[in-house]
C-alpha positions in Angstrom: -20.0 13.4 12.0 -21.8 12.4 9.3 -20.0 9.9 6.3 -18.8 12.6 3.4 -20.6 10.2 0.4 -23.3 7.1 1.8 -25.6 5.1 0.0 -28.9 4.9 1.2 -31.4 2.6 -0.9 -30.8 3.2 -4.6 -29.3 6.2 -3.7 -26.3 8.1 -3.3 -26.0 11.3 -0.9 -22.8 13.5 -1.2 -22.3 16.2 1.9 -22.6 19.5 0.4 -19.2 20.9 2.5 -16.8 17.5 0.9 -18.1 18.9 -2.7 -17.2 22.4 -2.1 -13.8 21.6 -1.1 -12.8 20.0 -3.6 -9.8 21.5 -5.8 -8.2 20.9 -9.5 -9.5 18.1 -11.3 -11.7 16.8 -8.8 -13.7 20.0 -8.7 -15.2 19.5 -12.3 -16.4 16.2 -11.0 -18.2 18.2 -7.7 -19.6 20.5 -10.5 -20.7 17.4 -12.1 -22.0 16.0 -9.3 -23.5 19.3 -8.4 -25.3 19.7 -11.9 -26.8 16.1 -11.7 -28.2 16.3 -7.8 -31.0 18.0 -6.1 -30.5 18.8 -2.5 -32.4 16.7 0.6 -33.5 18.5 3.3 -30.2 18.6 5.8 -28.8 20.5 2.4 -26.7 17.6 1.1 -26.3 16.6 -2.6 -28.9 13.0 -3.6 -28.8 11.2 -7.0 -29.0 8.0 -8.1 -26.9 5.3 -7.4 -26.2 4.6 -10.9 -26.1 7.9 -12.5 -23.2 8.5 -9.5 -21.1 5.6 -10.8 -21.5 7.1 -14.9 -20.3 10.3 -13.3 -17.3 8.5 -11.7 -16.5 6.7 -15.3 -16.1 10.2 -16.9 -12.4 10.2 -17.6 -10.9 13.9 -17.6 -8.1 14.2 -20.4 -5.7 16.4 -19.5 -3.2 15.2 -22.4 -4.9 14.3 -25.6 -3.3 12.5 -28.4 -1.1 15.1 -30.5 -2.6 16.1 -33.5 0.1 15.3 -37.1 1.2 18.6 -38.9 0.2 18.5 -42.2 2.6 16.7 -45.2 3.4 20.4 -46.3 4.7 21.8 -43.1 6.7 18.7 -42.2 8.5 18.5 -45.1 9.3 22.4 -44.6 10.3 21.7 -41.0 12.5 18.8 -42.2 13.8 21.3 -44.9 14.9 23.6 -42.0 16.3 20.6 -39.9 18.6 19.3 -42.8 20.0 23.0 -43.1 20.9 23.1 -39.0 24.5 22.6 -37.5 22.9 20.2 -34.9 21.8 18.2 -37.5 23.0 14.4 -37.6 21.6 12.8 -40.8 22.6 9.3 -39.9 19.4 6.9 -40.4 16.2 8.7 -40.1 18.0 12.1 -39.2 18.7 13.1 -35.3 18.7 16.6 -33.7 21.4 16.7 -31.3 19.7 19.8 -29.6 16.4 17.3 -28.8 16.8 15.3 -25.7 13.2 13.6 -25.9 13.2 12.3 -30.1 15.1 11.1 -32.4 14.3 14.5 -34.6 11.4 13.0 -36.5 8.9 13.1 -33.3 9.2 16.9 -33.3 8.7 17.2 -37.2 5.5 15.2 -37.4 3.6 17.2 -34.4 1.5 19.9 -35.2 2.2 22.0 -32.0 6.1 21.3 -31.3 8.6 23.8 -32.2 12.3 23.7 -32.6 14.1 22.9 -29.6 16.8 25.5 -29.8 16.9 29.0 -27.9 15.6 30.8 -30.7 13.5 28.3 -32.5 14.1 27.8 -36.1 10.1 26.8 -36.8 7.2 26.7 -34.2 3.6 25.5 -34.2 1.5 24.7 -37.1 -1.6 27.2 -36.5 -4.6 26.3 -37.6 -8.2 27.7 -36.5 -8.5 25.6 -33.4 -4.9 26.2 -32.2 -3.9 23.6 -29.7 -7.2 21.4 -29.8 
């Protein structure tokens, strides 16, 4: 049985069955890989050594950076907040219903919502909602 990726010169050869089963996140990477290749004669995947280890750089981001509302719908938000039974206003302002921030965390995202049951404000939509 033949090694499922080998280098062989400059070089490196992928065997076509270990791409095709990959799954998730490391089946972009196959398509990558894929994309990138031509096949050799025993129907595996060849590129070049170096263009293999850019491929392996790419970083996939599942969780980008949260985009801020706007100054507007915060301070509408914080409106809403201040007006709430479960709010505490000591220092910055707390919601005792949010487990993960101090209150403030949830105000400044653009795509949080209110933690209660029936939420009191969502999202901030915008054309590219949730990009």
């Amino acid at each position: 049985m033949k090694p499922p990726i080998r280098r062989v010169g400059d070089n490196v050869i992928v065997c076509k069955a270990q791409l095709s089963a990959q799954q998730g996140r490391r089946q972009s990477f196959a398509q990558s890989v894929i994309a990138a290749a031509t096949l050799n004669e025993d129907g595996d995947y060849v590129l070049p050594h170096d263009k293999m280890l850019a491929l392996m750089r790419v970083k996939v981001t599942t969780n980008p950076k949260p985009k801020r509302a706007q100054d507007a719908t915060i301070a509408a938000r914080e409106a809403i907040c201040k007006g709430c039974s479960f709010w505490e206003p000591a220092g910055f302002g707390k919601c005792t219903k949010c487990i993960t921030c101090s209150g403030r965390g949830l105000l400044v995202r653009a795509f949080s919502k209110c933690p209660l049951p029936s939420p009191k404000w969502g999202p901030e939509l915008t054309g590219a909602e949730g990009v």
